[in-house]
Structures are given as C-alpha cells and as structure tokens.
C-alpha positions as CSV (number, residue, x, y, z in Angstrom):
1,X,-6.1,-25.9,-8.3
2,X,-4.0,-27.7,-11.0
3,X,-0.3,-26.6,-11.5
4,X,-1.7,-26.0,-15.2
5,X,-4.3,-24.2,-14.1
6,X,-2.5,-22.0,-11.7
7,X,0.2,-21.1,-14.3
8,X,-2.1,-19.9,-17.0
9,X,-4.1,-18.1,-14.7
10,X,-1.4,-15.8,-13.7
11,X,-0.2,-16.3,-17.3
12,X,-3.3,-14.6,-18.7
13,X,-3.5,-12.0,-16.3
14,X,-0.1,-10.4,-16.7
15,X,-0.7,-10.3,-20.5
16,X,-4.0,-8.7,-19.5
17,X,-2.4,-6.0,-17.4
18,X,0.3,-5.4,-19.8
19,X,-1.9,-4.8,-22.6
20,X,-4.3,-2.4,-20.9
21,X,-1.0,-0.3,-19.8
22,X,-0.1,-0.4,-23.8
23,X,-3.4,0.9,-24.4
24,X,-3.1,3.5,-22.2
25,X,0.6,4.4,-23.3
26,X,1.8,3.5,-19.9
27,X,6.0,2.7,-19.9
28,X,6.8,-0.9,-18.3
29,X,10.1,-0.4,-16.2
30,X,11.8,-2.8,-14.3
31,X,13.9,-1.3,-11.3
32,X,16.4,-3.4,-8.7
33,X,15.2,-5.5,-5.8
34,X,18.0,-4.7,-3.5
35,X,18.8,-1.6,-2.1
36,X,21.1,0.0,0.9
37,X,18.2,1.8,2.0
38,X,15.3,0.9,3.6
39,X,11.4,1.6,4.2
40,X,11.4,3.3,7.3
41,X,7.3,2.6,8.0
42,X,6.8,0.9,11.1
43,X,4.3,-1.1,10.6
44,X,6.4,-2.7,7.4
45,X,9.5,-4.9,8.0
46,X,12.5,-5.4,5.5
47,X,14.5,-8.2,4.8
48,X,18.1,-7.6,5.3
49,X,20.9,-9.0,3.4
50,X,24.5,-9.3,3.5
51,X,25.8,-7.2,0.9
52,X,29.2,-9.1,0.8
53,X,31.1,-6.1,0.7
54,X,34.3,-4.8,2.7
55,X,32.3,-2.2,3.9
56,X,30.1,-4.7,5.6
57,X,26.7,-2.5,5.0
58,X,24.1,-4.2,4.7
59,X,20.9,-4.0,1.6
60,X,17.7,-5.0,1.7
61,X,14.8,-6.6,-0.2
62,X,12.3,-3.9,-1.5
63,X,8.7,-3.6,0.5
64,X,8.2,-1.7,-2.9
65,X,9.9,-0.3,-5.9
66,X,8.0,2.7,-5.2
67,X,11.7,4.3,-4.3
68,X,12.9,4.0,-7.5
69,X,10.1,4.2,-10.0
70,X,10.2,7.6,-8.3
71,X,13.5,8.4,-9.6
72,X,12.7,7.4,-12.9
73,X,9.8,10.3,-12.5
74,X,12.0,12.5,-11.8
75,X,14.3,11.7,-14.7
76,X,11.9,12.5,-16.8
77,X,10.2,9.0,-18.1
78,X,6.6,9.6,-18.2
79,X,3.8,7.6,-16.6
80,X,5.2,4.2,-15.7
81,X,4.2,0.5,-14.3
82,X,6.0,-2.3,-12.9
83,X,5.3,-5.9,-12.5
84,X,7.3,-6.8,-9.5
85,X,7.9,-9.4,-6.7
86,X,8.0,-7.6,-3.2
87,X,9.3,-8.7,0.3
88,X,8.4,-8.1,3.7
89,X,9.7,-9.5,7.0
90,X,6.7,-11.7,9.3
91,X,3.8,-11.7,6.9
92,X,2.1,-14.7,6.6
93,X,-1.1,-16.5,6.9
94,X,-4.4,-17.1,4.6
95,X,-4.1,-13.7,2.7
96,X,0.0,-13.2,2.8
97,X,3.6,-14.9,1.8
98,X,6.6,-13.2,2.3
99,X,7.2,-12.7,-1.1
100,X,4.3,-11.7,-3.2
101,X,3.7,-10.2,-6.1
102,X,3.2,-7.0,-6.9
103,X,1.7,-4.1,-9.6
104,X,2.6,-0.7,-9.1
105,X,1.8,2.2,-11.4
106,X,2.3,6.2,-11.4
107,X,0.1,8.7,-13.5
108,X,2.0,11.6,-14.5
109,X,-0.7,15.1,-14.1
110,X,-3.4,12.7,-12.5
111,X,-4.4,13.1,-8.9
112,X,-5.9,10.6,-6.6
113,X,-9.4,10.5,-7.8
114,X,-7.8,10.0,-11.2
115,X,-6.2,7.0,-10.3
116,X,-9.6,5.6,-8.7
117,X,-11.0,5.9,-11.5
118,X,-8.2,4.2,-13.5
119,X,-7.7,0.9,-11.3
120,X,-11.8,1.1,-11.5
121,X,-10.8,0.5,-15.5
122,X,-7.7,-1.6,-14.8
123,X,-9.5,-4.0,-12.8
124,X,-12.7,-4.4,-15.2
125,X,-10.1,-5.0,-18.5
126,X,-7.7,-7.8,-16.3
127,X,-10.3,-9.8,-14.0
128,X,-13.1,-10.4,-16.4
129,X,-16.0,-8.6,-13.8
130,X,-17.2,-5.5,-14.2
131,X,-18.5,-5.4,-10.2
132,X,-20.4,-2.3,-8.2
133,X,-18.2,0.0,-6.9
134,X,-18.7,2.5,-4.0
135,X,-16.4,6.0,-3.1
136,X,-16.1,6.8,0.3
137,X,-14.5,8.8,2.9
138,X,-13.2,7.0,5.7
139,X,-14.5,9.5,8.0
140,X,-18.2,8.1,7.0
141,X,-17.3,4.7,8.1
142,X,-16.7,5.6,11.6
143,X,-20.5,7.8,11.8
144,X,-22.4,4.8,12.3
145,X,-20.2,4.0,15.9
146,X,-20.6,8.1,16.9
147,X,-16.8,8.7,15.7
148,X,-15.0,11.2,14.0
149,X,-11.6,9.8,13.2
150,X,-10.0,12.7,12.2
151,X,-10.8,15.3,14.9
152,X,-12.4,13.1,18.3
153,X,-9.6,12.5,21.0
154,X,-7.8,10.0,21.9
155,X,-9.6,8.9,24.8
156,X,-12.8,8.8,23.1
157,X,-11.7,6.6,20.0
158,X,-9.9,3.8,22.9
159,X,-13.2,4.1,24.8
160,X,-15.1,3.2,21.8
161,X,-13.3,0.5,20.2
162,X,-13.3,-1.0,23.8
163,X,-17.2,-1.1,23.8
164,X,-16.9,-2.5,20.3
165,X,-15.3,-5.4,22.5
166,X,-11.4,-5.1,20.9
167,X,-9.4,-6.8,23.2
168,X,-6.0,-5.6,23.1
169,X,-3.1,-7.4,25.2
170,X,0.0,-5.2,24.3
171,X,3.3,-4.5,25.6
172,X,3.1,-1.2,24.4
173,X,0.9,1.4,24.9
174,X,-0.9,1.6,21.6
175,X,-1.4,5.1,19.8
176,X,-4.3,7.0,17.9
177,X,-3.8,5.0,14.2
178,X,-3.5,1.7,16.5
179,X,-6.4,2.3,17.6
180,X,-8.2,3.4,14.4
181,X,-6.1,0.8,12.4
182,X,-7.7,-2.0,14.7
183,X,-11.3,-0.7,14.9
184,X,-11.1,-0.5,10.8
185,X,-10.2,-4.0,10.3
186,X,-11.9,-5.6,13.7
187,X,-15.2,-3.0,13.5
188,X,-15.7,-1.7,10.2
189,X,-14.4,-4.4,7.4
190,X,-16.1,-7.4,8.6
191,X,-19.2,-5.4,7.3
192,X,-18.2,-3.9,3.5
193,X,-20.0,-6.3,1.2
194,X,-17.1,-8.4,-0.6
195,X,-19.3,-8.1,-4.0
196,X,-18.2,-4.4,-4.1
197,X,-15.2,-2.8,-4.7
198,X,-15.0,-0.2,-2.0
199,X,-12.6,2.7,-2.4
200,X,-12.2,4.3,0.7
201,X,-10.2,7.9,0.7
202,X,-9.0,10.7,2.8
203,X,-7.5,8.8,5.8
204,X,-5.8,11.3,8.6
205,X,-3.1,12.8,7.7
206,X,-1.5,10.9,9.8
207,X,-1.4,8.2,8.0
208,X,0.3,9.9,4.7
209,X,3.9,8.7,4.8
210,X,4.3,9.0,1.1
211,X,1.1,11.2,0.3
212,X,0.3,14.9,-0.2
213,X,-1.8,16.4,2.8
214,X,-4.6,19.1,2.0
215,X,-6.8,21.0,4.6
216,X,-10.4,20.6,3.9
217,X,-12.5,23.9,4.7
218,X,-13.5,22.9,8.3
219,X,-9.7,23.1,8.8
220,X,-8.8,19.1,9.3
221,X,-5.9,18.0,7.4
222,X,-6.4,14.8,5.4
223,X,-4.2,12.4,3.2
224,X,-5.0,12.4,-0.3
225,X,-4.7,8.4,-0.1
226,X,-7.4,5.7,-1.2
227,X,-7.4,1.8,-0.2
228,X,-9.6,-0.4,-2.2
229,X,-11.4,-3.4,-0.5
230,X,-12.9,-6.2,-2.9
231,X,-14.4,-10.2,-0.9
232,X,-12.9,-8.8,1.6
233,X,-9.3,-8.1,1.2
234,X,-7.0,-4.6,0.9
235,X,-5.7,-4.9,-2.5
236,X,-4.6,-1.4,-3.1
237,X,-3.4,1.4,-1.7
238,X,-2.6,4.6,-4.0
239,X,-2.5,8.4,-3.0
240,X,-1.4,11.9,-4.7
241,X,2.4,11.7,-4.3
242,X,4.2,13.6,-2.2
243,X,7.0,16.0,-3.7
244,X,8.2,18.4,-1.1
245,X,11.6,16.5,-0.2
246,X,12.0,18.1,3.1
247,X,8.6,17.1,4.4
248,X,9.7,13.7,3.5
249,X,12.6,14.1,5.0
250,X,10.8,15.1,8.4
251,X,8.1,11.8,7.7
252,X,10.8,9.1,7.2
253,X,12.8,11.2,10.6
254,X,9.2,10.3,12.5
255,X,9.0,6.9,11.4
256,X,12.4,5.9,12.4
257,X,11.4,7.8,15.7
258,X,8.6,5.9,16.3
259,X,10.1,2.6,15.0
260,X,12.6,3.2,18.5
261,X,9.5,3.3,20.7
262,X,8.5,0.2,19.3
263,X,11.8,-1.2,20.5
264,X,12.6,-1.7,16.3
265,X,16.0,-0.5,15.0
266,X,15.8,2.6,12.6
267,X,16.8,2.0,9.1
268,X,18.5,3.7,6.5
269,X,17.4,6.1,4.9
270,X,16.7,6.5,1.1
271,X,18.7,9.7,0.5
272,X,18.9,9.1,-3.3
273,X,15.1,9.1,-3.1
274,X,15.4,12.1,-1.2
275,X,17.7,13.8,-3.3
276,X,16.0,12.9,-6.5
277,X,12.4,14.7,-4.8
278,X,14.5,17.8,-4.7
279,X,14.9,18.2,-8.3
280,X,11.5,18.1,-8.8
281,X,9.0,14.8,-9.0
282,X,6.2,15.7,-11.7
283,X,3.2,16.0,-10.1
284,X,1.7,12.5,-10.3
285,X,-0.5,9.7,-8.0
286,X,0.6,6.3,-7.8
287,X,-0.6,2.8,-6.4
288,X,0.4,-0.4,-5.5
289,X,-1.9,-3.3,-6.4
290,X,-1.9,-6.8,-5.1
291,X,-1.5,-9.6,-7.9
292,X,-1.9,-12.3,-5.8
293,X,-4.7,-11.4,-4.3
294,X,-6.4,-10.4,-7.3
295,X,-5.3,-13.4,-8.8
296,X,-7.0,-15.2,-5.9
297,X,-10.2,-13.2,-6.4
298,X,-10.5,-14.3,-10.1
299,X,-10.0,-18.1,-9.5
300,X,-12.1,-18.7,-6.7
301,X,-9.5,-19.5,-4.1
302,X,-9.0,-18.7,-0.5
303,X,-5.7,-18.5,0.5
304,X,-2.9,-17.1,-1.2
305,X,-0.8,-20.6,-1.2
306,X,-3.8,-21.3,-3.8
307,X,-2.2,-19.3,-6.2
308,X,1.6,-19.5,-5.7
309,X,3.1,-22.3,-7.5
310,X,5.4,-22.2,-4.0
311,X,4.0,-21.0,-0.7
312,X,6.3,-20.0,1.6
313,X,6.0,-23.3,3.8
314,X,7.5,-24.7,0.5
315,X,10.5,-22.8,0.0
C-alpha cells in the first residue's frame, strides 16, 4: 500500500470514529501512557521503564488505559472514548506489533449487550460495510465437540482437545483456560466465517479479570464479557465492568499468584484504580477495539506491518 494511501486511510477513519462518538455525545479523553502500576494479567506482558527517579521505581507502558479512563468514571465524567497507542511485551507476527493502536470506550448505564449493540453501530458508521452479524454464547461453540466449557472437568476438556489433535509441548503443566483458550483458537476459530462479525459472550467466569460475574439459573457462574471475531481476527473484547473494589482486589491477588507459577515476576498493583472503585464506579460496560486491525480489514491487507507507516522490524 502507498505511504499516501496508508495515511489517509487511518486519516479518515479516526475522523470517522470521532464523529460517530460526537453523535452519540460520547467525551474524547486522553489519559497518560506511563504508569507505576502495572496489568497484573498473565497472559499480558508490560514494558518496563526506568522512571529516572531517586527512588529507583520503576513505570510502565499501558497494555490499556482502561486503569485510568476508570478513574475519570469515577470522577464523575460521563460516557467516554479514547484513541490511544498501547504496548505489550513479545507480541508480534502477521496480526500484532508491539505498539498498536488502540480504541477504547465506556457506556455509562449500558450493560454488555448494550455495548454489542453499539460497536455493531460503531463499526457500520467507520468501515463503510454493513456485514452479517451473529450473537453467541461461547458455551454453543463447544456443543458441536460434546463439550461444556463451563461445567465438564478438567480431564475431559484435555482429553478432548487431544483428540482434536492439539499438540502441546510445555514446560508447565497447562490449566483449564489453557486448555479452552487453545481449543478456541486451534478448534473453533478456524471455522467462524470471516464475512461475519461474530460476537461471542458469556466466557467462564474464570476468565473475568475486569468483568462482573452473574449466576445463570442452572447455577454456573459466567462473565458478562463479549469478543468480537471479524476475517478472522479478535478485534474486541468488552464486558459489564466490574465495581466491587475488593473482588478486584482478590482478582489482581490471583493473577499475580498465578503469574509466580508461571515462573513471571508479580507486578504492581494499581491501588489508585483500586481506591478510585471504592468510591463508587457508575455502573457502566466498556470495550477495547483494535484500530489496526480494523484498519487492516477495510484496506484489504494482511498483516498489520500493511498498515503501520513503521512496523516494528523498522523501529
């Protein structure tokens, strides 16, 4: 693609996305990039900076400004988006860069199937397609292979995803979301039709660091959390926001746990965040949304380096 080219493109569609949040009376905010605190997700790595202070503590580059837009919930600014560049440690290849960039938005009083339905509008106003779209649970992807992700054991979902010939050579004994996490993207993915945006919702509640957890009426607790998948990428991930601070608390605890099994050093924690959930986030659902990728989706191309004007083997 010609430099040109490339710049308008992503030209055009940030003018597109800021003028469907006008529209809607949505707040753009801009919020730092450095923090001392840290995403505590282990399955997310942060860049870490010298902070070039006497203290010696360290800061590091945001995996999201979800942290602080939070904040600004809290102090009382309304529904809010942010255009953003965002940073995570080791990822690479055809459909990530290190730095990418980034659209997040929260919806004060909306919940999650809200916010479907918004990025469904979002999407159609920026990429100039108005595709299909599908709704489903993420339990009904895992019928087809005799599955039930939320409430089958252990056992049963490594046994499966063996037979579905996933090949695993780990030093570390892999858990139940390995396990699911690799039979979604190795099993399941290959076959969504990349035409259709798919929103898949309610993923285990296991897999709810940041999202509120209900208990259906068969008694399994599920994340109020939706991924969409459009020619074949993730592009976002949004959920009903957590606001109980000390079930956060507990959440980021377990991650830092589990980041120690790994053999990963814990990180600090975000106790303004923390603090902040205490007085009261409104209640509210939030996503983050993939520019690059989308910006790949509406100009044909196939890797991300398509649409950066420098890839990260160029910087």
């Amino acid at each position: 693609m010609e430099l040109s080219v490339k710049l308008q493109a992503r030209v055009q569609l940030y003018e597109r996305i800021r003028a469907y949040f006008t529209g809607q009376r949505v707040t753009e905010v801009f919020t730092p990039h450095l923090s001392y605190a840290a995403n505590p997700d282990p399955a997310i790595e942060s860049f870490k900076v010298d902070s070039g202070r006497v203290e010696d503590r360290p800061m590091f580059l945001q995996t999201s400004p979800e942290f602080f837009m939070k904040r600004l919930l809290v102090k009382g600014s309304g529904s809010i988006f942010q255009i953003c560049s965002a940073f995570r440690h080791g990822e690479s290849g055809r459909l990530h860069n290190p730095e990418f960039a980034m659209l997040e938005w929260y919806r004060v009083g909306f919940d999650y199937f809200q916010l479907m339905d918004d990025v469904i509008r979002l999407v159609f106003a920026v990429s100039g397609y108005k595709p299909e779209y599908r709704i489903v649970r993420y339990a009904k992807l895992f019928e087809p292979y005799g599955l039930n992700p939320h409430t089958d054991s252990d056992e049963k979902i490594e046994a499966t995803a063996l037979q579905q010939g996933i090949d695993v050579q780990s030093a570390v004994k892999l858990g139940r979301d390995d396990w699911l996490d690799l039979f979604m993207t190795h099993v399941i993915e290959p076959g969504f039709d990349p035409a259709q945006m798919l929103f898949v919702h309610d993923f285990p509640a296991s897999q709810a660091s940041l999202a509120q957890i209900e208990t259906t009426d068969g008694g399994v607790r599920i994340a109020q959390r939706f991924e969409l998948y459009w020619h074949g990428m993730e592009l976002a991930n949004g959920f009903t926001e957590l606001r109980d601070a000390d079930e956060q608390l507990h959440r980021f605890e377990e991650q830092n746990r589990i980041r120690k099994r790994l053999g990963l050093k814990s990180l600090p924690l975000d106790q303004k965040f923390l603090t902040a959930l205490k007085q009261g986030l409104p209640e509210c659902s939030g996503v983050a949304l993939g520019l690059d990728r989308l910006l790949m989706i509406i100009t044909g191309s196939k890797r991300i380096s398509e649409v950066l004007c420098f890839a990260d083997s160029e910087v």
